[in-house]
C-alpha positions, 0 to 999 in steps of 0.5 A, spaced: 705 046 555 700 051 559 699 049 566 692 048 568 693 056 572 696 058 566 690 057 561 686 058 567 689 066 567 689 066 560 682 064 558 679 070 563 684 075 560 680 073 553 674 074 557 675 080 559 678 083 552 671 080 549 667 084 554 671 090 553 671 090 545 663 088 546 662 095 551 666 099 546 661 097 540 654 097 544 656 105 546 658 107 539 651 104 537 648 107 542 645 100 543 642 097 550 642 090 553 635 089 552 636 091 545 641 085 544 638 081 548 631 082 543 637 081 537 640 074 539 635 071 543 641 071 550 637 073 556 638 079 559 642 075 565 647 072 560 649 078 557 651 082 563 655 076 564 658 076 558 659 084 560 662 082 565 667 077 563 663 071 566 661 068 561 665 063 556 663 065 549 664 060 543 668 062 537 662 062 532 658 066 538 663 072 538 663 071 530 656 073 531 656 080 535 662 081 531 657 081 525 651 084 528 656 090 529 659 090 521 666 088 524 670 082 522 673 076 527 680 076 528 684 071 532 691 071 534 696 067 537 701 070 541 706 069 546 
């Protein structure tokens, strides 16, 4: 099993993955946080705290900005 610094190190990498998977959408939509925030009903403050890997997303959430950009969810377990 992890150890709590493992987990720790392995969550923040998942964050910062979602943050850069999410800043590739909003530029190829030409989309604006404001937009977003008007869209899912976050705050302007929690959307650049998810930008900048701050904030932890529930996997429904993720689920939700994959499809406010047509993309499919994919989940993987690796080592």
């Amino acid at each position: 099993m992890f150890s709590k610094n493992k987990r720790l190190t392995n969550l923040r990498q998942v964050r910062q993955d979602i943050s850069q998977l999410l800043q590739k959408e909003i530029q190829q939509h030409n989309t604006s946080i404001r937009e977003l925030s008007k869209i899912t009903g976050w705050s302007e403050l929690y959307w650049q705290a998810v930008l900048e890997a701050r904030a932890n997303l529930s996997i429904s959430d993720v689920n939700y900005l994959a499809s406010l950009f047509e993309c499919r969810l994919k989940i993987d377990m690796c080592d």
